[in-house]
KOLFIMI-706996 format. One line per 2 residues: number of its first residue (from 1); for each residue y, z, x of N, C-alpha, C. Coordinates in nm, 4 decimals. Layout:
BEGIN
NUM) Y:Z:X:Y:Z:X:Y:Z:X | ...
This chain:
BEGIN
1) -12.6663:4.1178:-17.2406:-12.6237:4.1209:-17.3808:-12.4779:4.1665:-17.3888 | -12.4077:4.0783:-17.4345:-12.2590:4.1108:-17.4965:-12.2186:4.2662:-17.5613
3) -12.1698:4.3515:-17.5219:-12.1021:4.4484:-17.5896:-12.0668:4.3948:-17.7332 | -12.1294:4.3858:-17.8701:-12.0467:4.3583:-17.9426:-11.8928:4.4186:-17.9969
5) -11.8565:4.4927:-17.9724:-11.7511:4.5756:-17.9687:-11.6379:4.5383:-17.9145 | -11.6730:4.4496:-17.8251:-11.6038:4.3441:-17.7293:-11.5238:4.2288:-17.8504
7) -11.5880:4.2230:-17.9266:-11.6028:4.0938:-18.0236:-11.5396:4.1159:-18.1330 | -11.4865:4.2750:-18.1672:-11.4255:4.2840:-18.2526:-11.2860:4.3304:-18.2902
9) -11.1987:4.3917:-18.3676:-11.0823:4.4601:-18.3646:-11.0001:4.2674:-18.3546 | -11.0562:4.1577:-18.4259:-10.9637:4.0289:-18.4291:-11.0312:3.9698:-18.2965
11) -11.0661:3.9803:-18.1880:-11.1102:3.9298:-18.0707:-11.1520:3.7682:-18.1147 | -11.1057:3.6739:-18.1104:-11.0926:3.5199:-18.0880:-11.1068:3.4783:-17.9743
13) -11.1869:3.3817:-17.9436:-11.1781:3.2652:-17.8202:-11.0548:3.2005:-17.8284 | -10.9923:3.1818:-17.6912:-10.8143:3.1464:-17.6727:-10.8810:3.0187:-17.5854
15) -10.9475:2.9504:-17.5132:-10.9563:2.8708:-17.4474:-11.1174:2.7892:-17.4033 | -11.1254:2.6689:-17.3509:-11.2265:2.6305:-17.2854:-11.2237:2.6507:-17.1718
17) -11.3817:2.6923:-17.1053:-11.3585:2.6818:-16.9634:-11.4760:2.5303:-16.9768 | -11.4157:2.4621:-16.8751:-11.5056:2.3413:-16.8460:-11.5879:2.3582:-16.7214
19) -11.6444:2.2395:-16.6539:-11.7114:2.2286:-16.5421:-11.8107:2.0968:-16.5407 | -11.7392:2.0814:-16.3866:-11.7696:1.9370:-16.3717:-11.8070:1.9335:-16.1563
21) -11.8761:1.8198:-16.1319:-11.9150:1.7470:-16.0202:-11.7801:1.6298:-15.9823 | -11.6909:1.5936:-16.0698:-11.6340:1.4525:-16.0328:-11.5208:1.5291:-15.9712
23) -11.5057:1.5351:-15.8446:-11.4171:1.5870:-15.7721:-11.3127:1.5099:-15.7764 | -11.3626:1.3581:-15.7806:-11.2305:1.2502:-15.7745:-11.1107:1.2299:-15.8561
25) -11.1414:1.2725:-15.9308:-11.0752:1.2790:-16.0858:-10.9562:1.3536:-16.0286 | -10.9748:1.4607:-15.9844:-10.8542:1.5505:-15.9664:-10.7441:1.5277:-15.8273
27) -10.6468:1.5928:-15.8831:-10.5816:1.6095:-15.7578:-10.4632:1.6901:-15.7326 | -10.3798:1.7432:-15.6228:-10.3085:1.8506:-15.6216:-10.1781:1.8667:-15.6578
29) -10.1153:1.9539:-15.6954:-9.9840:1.9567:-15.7754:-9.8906:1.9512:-15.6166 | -9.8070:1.8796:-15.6456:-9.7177:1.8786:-15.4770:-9.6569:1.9912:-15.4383
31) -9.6558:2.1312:-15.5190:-9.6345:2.1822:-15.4633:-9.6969:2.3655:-15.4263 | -9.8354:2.3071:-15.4311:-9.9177:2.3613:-15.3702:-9.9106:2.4304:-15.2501
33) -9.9488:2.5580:-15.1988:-9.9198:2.5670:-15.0618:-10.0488:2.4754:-14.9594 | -10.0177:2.5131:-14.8420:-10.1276:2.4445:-14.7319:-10.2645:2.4682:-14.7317
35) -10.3354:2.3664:-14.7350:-10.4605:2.4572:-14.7257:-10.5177:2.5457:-14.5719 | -10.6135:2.6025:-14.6036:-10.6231:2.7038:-14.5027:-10.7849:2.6946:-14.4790
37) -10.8423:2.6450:-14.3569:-10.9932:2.6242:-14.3658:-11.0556:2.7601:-14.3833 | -10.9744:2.9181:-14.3262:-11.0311:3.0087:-14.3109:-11.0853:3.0533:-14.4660
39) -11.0075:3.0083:-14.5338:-10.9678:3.0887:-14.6909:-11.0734:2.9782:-14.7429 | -11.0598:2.8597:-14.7321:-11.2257:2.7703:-14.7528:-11.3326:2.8485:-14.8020
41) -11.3714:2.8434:-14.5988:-11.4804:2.9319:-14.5881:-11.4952:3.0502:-14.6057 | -11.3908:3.1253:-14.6497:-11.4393:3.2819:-14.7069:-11.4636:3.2685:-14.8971
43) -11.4545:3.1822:-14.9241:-11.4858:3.1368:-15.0536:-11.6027:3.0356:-15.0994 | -11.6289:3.0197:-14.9656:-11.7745:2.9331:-14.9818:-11.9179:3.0426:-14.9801
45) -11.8771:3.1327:-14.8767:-11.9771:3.2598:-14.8713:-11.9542:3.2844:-14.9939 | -11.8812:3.3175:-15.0416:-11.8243:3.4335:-15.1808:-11.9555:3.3586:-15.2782
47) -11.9236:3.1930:-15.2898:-11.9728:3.1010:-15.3853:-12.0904:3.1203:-15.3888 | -12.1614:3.1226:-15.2708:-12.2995:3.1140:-15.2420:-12.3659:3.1744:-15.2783
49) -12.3082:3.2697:-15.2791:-12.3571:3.4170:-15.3408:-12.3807:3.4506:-15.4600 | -12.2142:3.4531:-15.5165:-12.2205:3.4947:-15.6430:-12.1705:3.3938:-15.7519
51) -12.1339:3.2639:-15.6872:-12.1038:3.1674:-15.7739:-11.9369:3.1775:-15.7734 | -11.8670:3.1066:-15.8797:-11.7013:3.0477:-15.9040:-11.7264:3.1616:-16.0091
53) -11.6283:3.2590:-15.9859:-11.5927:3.3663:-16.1172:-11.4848:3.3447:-16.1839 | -11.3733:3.2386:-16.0645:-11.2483:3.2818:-16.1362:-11.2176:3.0836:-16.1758
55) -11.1485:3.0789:-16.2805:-11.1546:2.8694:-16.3232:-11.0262:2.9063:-16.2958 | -11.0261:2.7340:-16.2161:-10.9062:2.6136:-16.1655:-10.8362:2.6140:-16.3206
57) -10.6795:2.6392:-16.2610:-10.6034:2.5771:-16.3562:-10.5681:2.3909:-16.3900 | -10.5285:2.3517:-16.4617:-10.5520:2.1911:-16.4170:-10.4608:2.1605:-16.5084
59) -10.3810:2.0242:-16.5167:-10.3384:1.9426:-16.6310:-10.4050:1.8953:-16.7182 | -10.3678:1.8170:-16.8225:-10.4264:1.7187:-16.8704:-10.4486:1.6135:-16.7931
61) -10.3985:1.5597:-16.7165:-10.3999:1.4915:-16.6042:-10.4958:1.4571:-16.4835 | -10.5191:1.6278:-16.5038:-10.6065:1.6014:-16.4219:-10.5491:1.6886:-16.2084
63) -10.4542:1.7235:-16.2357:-10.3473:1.7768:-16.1298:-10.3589:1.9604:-16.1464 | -10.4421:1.9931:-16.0533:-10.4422:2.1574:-16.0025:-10.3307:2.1928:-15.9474
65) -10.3032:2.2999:-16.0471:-10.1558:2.3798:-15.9672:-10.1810:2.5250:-15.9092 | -10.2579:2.5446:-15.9901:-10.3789:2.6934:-15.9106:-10.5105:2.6858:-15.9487
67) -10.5134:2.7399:-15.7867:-10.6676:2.7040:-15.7370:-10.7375:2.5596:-15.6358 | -10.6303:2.5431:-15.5293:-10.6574:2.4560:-15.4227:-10.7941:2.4996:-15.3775
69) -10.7808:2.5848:-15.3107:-10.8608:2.6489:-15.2290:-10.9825:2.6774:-15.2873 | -11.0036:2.7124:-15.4179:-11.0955:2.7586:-15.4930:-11.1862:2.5801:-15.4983
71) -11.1466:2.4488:-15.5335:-11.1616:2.3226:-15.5781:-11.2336:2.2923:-15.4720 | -11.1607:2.2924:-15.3016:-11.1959:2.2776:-15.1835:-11.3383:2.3062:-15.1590
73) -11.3494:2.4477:-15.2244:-11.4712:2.5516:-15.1420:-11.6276:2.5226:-15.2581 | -11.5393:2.4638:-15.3954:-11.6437:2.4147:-15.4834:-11.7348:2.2740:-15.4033
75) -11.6307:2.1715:-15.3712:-11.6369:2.0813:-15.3451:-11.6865:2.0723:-15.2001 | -11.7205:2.1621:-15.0998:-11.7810:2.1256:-14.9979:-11.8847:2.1743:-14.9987
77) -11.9530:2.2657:-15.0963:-12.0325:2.3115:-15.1256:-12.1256:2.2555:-15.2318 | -12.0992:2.0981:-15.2701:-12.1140:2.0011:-15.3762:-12.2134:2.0900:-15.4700
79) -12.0795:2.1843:-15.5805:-12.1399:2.2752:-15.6930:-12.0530:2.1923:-15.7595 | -12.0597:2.2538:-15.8883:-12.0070:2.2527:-16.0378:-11.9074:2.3385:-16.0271
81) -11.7861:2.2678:-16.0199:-11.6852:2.3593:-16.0379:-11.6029:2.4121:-16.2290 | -11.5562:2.5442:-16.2010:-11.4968:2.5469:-16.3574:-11.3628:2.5453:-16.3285
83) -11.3252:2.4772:-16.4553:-11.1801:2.4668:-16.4892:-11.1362:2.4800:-16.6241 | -10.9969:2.5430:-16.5931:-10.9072:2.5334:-16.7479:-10.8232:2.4231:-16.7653
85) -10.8280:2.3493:-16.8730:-10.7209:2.2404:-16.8943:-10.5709:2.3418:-16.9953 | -10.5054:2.3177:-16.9046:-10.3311:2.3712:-16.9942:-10.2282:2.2511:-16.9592
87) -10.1808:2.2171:-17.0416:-10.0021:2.1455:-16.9772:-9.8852:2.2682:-17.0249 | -9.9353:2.4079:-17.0416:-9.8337:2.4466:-17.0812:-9.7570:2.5437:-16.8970
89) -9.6804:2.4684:-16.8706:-9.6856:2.4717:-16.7397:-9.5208:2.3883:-16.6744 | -9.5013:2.4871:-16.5952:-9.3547:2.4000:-16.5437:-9.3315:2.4900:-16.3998
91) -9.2401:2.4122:-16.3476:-9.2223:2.5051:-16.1840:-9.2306:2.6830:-16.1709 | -9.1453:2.6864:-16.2955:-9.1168:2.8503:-16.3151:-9.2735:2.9206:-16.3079
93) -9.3413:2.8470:-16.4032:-9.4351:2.9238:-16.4476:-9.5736:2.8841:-16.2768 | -9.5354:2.8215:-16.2444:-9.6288:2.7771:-16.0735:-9.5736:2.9109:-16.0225
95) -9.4184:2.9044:-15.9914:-9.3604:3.0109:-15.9112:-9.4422:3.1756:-15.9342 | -9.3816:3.1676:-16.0983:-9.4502:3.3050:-16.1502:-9.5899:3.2957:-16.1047
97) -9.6793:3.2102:-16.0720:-9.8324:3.2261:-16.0059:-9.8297:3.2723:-15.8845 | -9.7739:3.1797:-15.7955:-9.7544:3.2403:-15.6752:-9.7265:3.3792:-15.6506
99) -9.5970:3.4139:-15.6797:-9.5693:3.5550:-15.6678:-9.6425:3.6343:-15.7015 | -9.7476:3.6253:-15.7746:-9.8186:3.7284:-15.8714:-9.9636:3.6906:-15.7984
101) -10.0289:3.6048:-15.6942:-10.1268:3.6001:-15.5727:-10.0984:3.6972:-15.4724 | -10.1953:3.8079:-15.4269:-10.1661:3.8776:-15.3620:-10.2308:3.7818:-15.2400
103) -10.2887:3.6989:-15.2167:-10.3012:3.6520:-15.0981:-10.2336:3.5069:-15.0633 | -10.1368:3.5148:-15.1383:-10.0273:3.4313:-15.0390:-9.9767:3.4785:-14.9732
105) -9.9206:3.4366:-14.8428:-9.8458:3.5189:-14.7235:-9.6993:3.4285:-14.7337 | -9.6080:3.5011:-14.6868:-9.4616:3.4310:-14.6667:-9.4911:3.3272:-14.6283
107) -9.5933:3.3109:-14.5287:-9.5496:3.1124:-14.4798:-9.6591:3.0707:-14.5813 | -9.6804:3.0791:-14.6759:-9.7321:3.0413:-14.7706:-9.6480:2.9657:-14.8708
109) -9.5171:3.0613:-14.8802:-9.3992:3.0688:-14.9847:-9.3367:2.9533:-14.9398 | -9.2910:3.0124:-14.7764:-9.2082:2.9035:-14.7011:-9.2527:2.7437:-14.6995
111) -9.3874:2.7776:-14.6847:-9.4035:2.6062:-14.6947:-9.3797:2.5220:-14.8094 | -9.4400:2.6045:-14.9145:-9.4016:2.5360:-15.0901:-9.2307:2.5332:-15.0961
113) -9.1916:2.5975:-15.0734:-9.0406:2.5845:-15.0904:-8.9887:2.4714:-15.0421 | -9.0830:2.4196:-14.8847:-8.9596:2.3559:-14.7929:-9.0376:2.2259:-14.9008
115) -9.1258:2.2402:-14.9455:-9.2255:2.1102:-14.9935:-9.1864:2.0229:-15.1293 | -9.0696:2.1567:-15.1901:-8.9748:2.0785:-15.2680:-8.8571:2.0537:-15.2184
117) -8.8265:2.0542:-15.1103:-8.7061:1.9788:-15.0652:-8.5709:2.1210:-15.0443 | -8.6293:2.2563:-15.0593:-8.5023:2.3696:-15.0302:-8.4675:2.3125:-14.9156
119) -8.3317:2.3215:-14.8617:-8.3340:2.3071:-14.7341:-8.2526:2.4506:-14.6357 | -8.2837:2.5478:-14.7512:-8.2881:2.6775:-14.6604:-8.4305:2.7192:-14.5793
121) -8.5645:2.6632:-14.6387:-8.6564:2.6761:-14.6020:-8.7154:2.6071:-14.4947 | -8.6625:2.4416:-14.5225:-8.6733:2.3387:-14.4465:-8.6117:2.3937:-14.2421
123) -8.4738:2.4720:-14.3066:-8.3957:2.4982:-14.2147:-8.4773:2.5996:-14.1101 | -8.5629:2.6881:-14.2516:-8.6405:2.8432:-14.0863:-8.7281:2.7331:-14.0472
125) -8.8274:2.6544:-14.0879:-8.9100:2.6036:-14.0413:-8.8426:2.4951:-13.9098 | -8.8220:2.4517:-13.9478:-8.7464:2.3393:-13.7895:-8.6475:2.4891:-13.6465
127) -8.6272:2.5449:-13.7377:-8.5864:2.6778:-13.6288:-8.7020:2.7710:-13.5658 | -8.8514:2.7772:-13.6450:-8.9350:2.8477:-13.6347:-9.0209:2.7703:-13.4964
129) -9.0495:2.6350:-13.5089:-9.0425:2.5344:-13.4335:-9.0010:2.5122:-13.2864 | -8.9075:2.4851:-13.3136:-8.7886:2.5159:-13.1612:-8.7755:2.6199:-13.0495
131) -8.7973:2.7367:-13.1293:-8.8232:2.8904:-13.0811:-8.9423:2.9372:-13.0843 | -9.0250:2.9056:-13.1436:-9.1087:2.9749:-13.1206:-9.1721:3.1032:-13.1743
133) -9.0860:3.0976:-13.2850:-9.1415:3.2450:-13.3931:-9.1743:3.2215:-13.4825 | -9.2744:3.2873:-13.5560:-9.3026:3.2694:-13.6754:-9.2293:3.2783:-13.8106
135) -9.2814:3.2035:-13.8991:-9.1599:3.1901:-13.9765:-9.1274:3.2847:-14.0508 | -9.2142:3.3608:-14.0678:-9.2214:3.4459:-14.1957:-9.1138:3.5480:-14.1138
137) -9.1257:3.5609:-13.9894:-9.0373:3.6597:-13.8994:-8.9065:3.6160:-13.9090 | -8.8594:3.4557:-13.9246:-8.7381:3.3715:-13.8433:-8.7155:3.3951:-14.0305
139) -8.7488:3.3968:-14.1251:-8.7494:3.3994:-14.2466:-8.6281:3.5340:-14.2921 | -8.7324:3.6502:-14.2584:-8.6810:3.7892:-14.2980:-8.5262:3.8540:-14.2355
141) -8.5346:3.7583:-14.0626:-8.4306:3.8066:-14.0122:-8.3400:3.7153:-14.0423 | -8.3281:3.6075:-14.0735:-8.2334:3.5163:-14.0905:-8.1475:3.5079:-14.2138
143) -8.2145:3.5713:-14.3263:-8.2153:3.5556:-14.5066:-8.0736:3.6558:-14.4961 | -8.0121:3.5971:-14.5495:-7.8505:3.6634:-14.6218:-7.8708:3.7895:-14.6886
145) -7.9908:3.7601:-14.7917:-8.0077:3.9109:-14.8893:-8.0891:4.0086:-14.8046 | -8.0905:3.9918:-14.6961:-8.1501:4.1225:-14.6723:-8.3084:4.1439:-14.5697
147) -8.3617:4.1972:-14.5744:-8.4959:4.1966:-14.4879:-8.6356:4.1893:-14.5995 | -8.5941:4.2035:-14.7259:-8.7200:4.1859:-14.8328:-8.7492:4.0501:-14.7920
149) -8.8580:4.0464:-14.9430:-8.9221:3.9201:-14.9551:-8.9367:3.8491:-15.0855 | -8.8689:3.9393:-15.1605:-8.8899:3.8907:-15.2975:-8.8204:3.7213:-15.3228
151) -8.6738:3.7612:-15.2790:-8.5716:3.6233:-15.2801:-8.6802:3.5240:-15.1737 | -8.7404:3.5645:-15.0480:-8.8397:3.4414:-15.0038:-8.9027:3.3647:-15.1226
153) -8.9968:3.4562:-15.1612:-9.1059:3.4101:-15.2586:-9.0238:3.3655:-15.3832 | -8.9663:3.3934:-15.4440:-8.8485:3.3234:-15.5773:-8.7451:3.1631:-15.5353
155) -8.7897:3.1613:-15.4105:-8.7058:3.0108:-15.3565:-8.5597:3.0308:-15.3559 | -8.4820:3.1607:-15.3702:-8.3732:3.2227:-15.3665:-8.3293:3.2490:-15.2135
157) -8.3870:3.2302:-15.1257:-8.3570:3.2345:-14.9969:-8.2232:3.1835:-14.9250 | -8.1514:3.2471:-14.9153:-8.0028:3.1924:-14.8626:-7.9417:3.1829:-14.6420
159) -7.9351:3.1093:-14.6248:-7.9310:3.1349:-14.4474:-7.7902:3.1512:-14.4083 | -7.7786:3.1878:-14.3156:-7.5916:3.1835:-14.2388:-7.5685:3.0437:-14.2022
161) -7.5052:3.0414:-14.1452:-7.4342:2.9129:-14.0989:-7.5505:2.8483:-14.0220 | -7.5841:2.7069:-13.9333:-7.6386:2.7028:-13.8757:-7.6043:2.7451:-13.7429
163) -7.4789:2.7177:-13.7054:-7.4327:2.7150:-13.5728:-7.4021:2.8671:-13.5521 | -7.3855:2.9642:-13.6391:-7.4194:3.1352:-13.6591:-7.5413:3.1272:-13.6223
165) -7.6625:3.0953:-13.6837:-7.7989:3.0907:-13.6551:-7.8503:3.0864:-13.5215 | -7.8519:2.9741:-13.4755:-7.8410:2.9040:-13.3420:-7.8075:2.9894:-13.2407
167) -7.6416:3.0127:-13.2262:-7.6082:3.1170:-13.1487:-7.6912:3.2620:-13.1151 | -7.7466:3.3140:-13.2500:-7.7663:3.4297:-13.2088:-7.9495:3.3992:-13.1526
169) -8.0315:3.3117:-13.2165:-8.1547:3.2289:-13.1309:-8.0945:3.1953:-12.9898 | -8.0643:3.1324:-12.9536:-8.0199:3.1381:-12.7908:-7.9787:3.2523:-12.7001
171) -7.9063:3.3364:-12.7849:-7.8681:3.4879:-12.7448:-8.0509:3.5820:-12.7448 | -8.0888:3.5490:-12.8078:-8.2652:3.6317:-12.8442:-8.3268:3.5569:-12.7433
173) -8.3108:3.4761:-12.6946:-8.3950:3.4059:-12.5904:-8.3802:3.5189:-12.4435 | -8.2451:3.5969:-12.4353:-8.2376:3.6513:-12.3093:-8.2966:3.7760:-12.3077
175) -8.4360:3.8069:-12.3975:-8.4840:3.9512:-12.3971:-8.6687:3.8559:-12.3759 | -8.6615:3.7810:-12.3471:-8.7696:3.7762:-12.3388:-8.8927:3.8319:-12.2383
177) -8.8325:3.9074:-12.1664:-8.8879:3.9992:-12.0964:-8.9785:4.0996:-12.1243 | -8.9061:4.1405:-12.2767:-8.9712:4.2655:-12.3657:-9.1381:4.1670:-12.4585
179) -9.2140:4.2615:-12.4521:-9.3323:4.2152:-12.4933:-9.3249:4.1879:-12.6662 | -9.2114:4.2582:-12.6994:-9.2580:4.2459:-12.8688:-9.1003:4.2164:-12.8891
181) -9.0311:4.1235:-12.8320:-8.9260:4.0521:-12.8436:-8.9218:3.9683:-12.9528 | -9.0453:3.8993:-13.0014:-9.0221:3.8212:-13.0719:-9.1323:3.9041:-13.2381
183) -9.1679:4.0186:-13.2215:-9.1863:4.0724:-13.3537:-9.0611:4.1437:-13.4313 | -9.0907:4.0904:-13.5567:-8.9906:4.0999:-13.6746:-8.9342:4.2558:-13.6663
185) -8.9956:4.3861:-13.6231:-8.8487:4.4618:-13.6113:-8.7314:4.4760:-13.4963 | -8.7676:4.3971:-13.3969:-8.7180:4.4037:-13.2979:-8.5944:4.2844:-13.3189
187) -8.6488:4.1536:-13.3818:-8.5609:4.0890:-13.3722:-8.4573:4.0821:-13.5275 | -8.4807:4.1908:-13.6377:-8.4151:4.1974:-13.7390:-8.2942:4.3137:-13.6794
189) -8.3623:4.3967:-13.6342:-8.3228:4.5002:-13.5635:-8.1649:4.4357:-13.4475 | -8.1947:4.3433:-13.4139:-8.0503:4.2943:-13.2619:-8.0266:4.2218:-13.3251
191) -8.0552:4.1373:-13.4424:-7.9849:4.0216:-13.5217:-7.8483:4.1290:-13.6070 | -7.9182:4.2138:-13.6434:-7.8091:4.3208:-13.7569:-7.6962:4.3733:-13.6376
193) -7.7286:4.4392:-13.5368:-7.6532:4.4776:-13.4595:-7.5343:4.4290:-13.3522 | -7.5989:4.2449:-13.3280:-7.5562:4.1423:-13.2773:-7.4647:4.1306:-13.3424
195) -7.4525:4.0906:-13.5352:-7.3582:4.0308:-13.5888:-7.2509:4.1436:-13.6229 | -7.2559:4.3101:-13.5845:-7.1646:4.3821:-13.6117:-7.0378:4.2876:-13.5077
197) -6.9094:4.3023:-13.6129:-6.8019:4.2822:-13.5932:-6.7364:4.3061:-13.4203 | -6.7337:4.2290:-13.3374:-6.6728:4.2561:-13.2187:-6.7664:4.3301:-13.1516
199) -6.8634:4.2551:-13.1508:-6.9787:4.3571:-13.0294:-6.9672:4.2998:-12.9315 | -7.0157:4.3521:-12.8444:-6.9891:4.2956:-12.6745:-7.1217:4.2773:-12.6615
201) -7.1441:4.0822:-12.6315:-7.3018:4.0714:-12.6054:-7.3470:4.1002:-12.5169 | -7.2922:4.1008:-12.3743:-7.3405:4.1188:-12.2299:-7.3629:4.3291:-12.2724
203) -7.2520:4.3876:-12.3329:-7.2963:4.5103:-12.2978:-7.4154:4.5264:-12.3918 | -7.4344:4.4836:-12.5270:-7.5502:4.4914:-12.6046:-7.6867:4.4602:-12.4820
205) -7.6888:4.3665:-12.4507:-7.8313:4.3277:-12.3405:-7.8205:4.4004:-12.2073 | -7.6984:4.4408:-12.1896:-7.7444:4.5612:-12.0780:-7.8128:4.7320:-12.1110
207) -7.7737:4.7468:-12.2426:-7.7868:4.8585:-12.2874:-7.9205:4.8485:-12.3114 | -7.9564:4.7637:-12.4002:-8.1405:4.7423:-12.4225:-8.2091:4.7003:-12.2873
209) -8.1493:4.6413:-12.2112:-8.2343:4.6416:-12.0623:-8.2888:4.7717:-12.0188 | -8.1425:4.8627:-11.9996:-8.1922:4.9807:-11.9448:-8.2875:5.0703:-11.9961
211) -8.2956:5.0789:-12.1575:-8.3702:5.1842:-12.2123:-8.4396:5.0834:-12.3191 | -8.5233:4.9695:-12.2331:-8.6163:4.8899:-12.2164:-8.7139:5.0093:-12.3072
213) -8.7857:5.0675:-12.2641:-8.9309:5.1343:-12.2820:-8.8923:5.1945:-12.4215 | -8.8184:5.2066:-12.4916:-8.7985:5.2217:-12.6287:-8.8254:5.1312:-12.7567
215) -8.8668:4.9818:-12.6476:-8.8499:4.8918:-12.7745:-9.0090:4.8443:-12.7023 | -9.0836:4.8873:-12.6073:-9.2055:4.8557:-12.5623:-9.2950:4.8346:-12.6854
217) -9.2902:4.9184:-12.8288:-9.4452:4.9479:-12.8997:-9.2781:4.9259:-13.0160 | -9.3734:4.9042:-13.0882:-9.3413:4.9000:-13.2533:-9.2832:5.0168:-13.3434
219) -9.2454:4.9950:-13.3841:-9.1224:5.0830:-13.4426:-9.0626:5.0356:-13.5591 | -9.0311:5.1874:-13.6778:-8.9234:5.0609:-13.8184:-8.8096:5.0270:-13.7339
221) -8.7870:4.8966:-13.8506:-8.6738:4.8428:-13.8103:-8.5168:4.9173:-13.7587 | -8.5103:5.0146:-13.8783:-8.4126:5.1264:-13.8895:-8.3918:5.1676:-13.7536
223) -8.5142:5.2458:-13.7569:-8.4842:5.3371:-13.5478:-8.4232:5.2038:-13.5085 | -8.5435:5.1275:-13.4799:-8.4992:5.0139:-13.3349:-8.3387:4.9773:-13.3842
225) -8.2913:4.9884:-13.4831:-8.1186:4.9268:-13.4969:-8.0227:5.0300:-13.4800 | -8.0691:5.2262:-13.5115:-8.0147:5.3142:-13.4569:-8.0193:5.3596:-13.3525
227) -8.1304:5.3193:-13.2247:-8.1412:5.2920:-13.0695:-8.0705:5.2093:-13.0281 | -8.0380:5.1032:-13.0826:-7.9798:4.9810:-13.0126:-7.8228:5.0564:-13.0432
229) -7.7950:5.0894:-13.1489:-7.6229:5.1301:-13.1910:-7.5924:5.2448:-13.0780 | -7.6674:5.3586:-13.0984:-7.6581:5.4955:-12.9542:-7.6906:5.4355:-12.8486
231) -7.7362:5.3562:-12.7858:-7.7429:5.3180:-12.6503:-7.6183:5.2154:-12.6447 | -7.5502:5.1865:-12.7076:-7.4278:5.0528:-12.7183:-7.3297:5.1701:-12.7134
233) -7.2966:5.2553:-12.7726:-7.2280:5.3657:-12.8513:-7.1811:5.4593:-12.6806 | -7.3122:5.4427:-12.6154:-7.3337:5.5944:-12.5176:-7.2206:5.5669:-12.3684
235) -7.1068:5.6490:-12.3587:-7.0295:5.6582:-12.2677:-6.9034:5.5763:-12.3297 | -6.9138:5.5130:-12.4288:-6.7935:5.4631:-12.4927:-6.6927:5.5894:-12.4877
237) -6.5458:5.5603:-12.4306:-6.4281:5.6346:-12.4717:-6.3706:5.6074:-12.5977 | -6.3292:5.4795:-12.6222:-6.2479:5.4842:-12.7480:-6.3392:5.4295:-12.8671
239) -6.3330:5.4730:-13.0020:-6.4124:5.4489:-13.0882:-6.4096:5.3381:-13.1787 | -6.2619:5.2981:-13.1294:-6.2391:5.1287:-13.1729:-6.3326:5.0414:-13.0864
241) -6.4065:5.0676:-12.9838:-6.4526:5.0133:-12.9122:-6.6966:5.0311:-12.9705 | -6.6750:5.0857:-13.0679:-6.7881:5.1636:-13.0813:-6.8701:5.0896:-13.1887
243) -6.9645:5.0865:-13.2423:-7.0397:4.9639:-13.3066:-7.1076:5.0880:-13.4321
């Protein structure tokens, strides 16, 4: 039984929720992120259970812009799925969805971005590729503004040069020795320190060779970039010479 109390103080119905079997009818807004079989199936248990709590956003059209995953897990599970029909709806307001999903992950972001054609995004991904890191990592260390994530997720993402880029990926290739070489504080950490003004690369990779066992286990970014500066720093005479 309804709380009536619920019902009052002006309380109006703002919308329909629908629900339907014709899966065909629909289809996905392009710029959707990827689907994910894991996220499927943790929503098919969910379903089984307790049913669809939360309704597909949709066009008039007929085009889901949120709630892939949710449509997927209806649909292999051949239930009745619910949906809201809105066209009041434009990129901004997709974006504002995304950001506001706590279970999108950066390569979540990254992929929708590169999927409208950014080609800062386009750019980590074909670099993420090549090398061998993940993007969300090749993402944070590469981004102009900084080591956040907000500018990721806002499609505000800005990169250096490519041939800046490049260089310092080929230079990261010569630590591969170290076990967590290629996790994001280690390599935000020698990317920041790399691009200080007039560093000496051979002495930078001798210095982290030697006091190796510092960068063994995980660490903030901060230390690992004030280890790397005092071990670069250590036996220096002149301070024009000092990072």
């Amino acid at each position: 039984m309804i709380n009536q109390r619920l019902l009052t103080e002006g309380a109006t119905p703002c919308t329909t929720v629908y629900e339907t079997k014709n899966y065909s009818t629909f289809t996905m807004h392009e710029f959707n992120r990827n689907i994910k079989t894991s996220k499927i199936e943790a929503l098919k248990k969910s379903y089984s259970a307790f049913g669809q709590q939360v309704p597909i956003l949709v066009s008039s059209k007929g085009v889901i812009f949120d709630g892939n995953h949710r449509f997927y897990a209806c649909k292999e599970l051949d239930m009745l799925f619910k949906f809201i029909i809105t066209d009041e709806v434009d990129e901004d307001l997709i974006r504002n969805l995304n950001n506001t999903q706590h279970n999108w992950t950066i390569q979540d972001f990254i992929d929708s971005n590169a999927k409208k054609g950014n080609k800062n995004y386009i750019q980590v991904l074909r670099l993420s590729k090549k090398y061998g890191i993940r993007p969300a990592v090749m993402a944070r260390t590469l981004a102009k503004q900084g080591k956040g994530t907000s500018d990721i997720k806002n499609g505000k993402m800005i990169l250096h040069p490519k041939s800046f880029l490049e260089s310092f990926l080929e230079y990261h290739k010569r630590f591969v020795f170290l076990r967590r070489f290629k996790d994001a504080y280690f390599m935000q950490a020698l990317f920041e320190v790399w691009s200080t003004k007039n560093v000496d690369e051979d002495r930078l990779y001798q210095q982290i060779v030697k006091n190796m066992e510092m960068f063994e286990f995980s660490i903030p970014y901060r230390d690992a970039v004030e280890r790397m500066r005092n071990n670069y720093n250590h036996n220096l005479k002149k301070e024009e010479n000092m990072i």
